[in-house]
C-alpha positions as CSV (number, residue, x, y, z in Angstrom):
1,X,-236.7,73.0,-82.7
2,X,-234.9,72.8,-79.1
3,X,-237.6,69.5,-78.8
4,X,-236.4,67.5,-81.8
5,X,-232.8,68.5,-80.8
6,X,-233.7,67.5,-76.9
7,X,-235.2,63.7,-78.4
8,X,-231.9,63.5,-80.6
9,X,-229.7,63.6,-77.9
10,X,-231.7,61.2,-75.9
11,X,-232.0,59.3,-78.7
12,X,-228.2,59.1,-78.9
13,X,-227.7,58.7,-75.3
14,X,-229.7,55.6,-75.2
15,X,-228.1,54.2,-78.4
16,X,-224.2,55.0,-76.9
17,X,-226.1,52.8,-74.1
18,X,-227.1,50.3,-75.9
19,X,-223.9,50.0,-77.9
20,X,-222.1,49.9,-74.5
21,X,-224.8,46.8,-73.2
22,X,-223.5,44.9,-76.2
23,X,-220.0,45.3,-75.6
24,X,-220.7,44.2,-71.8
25,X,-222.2,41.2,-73.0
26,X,-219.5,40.6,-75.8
27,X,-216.9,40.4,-73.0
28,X,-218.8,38.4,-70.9
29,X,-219.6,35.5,-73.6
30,X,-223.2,35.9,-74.0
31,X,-223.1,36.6,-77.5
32,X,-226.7,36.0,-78.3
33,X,-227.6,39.2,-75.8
34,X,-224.9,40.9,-77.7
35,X,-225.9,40.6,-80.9
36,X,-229.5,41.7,-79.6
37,X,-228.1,44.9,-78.0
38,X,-225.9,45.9,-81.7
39,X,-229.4,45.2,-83.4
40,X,-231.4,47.5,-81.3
41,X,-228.8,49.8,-81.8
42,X,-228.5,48.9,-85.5
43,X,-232.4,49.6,-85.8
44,X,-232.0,53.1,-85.2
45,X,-228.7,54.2,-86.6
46,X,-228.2,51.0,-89.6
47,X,-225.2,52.8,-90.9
48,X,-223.1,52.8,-86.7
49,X,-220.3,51.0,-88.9
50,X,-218.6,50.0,-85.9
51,X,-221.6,48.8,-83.9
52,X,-222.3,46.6,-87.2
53,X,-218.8,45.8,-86.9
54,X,-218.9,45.0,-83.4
55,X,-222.3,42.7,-84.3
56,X,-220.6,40.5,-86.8
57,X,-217.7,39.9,-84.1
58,X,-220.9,38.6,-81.8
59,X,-221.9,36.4,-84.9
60,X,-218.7,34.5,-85.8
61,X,-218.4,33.9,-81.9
62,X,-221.6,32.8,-81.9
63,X,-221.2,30.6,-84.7
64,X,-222.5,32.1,-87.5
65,X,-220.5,32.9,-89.2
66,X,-222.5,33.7,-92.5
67,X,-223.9,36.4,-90.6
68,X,-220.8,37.8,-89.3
69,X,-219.3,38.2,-93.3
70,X,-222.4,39.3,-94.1
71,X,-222.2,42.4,-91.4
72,X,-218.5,43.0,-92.5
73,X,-219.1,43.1,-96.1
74,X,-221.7,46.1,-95.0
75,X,-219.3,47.9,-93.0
76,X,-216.6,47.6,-95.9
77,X,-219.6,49.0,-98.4
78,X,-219.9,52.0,-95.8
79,X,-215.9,52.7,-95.2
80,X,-213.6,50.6,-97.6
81,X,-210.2,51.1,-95.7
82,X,-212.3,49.5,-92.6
83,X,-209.1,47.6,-91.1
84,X,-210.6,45.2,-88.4
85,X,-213.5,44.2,-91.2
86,X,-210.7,43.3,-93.6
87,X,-208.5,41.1,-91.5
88,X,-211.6,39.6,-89.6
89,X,-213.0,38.9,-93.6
90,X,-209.5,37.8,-94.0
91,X,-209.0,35.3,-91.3
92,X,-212.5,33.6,-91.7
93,X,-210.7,32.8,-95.4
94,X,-207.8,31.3,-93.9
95,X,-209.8,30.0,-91.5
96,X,-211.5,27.3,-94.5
97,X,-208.2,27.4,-96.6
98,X,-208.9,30.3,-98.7
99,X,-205.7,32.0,-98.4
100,X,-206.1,33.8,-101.8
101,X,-209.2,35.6,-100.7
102,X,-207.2,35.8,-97.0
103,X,-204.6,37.6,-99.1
104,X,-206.5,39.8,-100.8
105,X,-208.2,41.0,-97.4
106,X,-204.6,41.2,-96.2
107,X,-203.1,42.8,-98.6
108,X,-205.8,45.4,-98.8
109,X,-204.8,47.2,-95.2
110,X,-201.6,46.7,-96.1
111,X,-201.9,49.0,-99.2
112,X,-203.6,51.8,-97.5
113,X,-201.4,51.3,-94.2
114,X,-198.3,50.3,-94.6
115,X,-196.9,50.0,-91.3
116,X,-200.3,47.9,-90.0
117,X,-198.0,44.8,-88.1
118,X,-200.8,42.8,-87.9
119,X,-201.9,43.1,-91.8
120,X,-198.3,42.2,-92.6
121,X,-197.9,39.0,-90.3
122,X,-201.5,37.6,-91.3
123,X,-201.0,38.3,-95.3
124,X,-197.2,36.1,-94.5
125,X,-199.3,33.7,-93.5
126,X,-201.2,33.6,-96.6
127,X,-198.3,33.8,-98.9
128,X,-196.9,30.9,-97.0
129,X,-199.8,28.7,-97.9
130,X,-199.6,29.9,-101.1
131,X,-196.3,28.9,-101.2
132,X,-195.0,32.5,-101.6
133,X,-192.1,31.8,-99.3
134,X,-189.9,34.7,-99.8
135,X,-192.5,36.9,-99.5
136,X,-194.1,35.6,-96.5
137,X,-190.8,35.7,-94.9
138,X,-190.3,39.8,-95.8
139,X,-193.8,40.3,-94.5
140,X,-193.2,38.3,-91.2
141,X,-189.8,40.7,-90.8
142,X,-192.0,43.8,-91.1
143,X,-194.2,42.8,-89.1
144,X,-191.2,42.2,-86.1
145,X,-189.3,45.4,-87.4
146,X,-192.5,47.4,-86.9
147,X,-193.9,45.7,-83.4
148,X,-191.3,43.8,-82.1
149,X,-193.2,42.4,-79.4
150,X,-195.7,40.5,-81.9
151,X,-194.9,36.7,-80.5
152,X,-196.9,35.4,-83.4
153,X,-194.8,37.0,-86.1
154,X,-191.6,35.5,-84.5
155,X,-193.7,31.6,-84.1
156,X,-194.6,32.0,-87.8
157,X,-191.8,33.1,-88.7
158,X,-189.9,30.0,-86.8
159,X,-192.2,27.9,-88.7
160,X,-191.5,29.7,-91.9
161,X,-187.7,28.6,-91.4
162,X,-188.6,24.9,-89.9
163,X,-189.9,24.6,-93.6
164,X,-187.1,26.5,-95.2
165,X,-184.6,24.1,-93.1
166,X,-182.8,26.7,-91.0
167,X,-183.5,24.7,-87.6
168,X,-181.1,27.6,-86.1
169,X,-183.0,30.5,-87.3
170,X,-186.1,28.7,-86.3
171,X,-185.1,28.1,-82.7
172,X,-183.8,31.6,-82.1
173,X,-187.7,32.4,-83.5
174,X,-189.1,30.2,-81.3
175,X,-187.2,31.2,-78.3
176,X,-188.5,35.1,-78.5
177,X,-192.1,34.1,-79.4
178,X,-191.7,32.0,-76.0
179,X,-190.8,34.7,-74.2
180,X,-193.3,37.2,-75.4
181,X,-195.8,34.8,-74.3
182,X,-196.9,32.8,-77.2
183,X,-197.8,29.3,-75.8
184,X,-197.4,27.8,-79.2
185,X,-193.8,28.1,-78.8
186,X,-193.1,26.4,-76.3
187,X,-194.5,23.2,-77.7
188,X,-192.3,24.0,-81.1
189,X,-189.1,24.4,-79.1
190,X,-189.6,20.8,-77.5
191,X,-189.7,19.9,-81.1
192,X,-187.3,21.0,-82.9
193,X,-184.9,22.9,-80.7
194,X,-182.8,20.0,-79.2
């Protein structure tokens, strides 16, 4: 017994390793050695949700994209409430103007966690393609009222009120985004911010 317990951990020692390889990799840009690593790792313990997660990230930055869904959809199968597989499932939709399905990935982490700032500002997005204009506004003010340091909430929102024709609103928008960092906004305040 102590000997199957002894080749377990070492068995999990070497896996935690791999897993870690992969992530080395992942930030470094090779992708392909990545996704090698999170398959060795895969091959011994298929169900390590977040080293399938991890895999698919390695897949859409490699390009593939069908891959990457495909490893999501698994972890969602294995833990529904998943949060990063939703919004990553979610933002290859809006990625390819699918912002129904980008919704409904959206809107799922938003149900189970309501205060997810993220969830809220990327399902605004949706319902602003969808034309859901009110409602993309009251997510993009969640979003801010729960992190207000989330420059993208504030450059989509600015963009939400360029379109709604409040200029004003939309500089004042543009203005914190700029100042939180967001690039983006700087480019919107030479247009429209006189």
């Amino acid at each position: 017994m102590a000997v199957i317990t002894a080749g377990m951990g070492l068995l999990n020692g070497c896996t935690h390793e791999k897993s870690n390889l992969g992530e080395a990799y992942f930030q470094s840009g090779d992708y392909a050695k990545a996704i090698e690593e999170y398959t060795n790792v895969l091959n011994i313990k298929p169900r390590d949700m977040e080293v399938m997660y991890n895999r698919g990230r390695a897949y859409q930055e490699n390009g593939n994209e069908e891959k990457a869904i495909s490893d999501f959809r698994k972890v969602l199968k294995l833990d529904p409430d998943h949060v990063q597989a939703h919004l990553s499932l979610g933002n290859i939709d809006f990625k390819h103007g699918d912002y129904a399905g980008a919704y409904f990935e959206f809107d799922a982490v938003v149900k189970k966690y309501h205060q997810n700032g993220d969830a809220l500002m990327f399902r605004g997005k949706a319902n602003f393609k969808l034309g859901l204009l009110g409602e993309a506004l009251e997510d993009y003010n969640n979003s801010i009222r729960i992190n207000p340091k989330n420059g993208h909430a504030y450059l989509y929102r600015g963009a939400l009120n360029i379109h709604s024709k409040r200029p004003k609103k939309a500089c004042q928008d543009f203005k914190k985004a700029e100042s939180l960092g967001i690039d983006e906004a700087s480019e919107a305040i030479k247009k429209y911010c006189k």
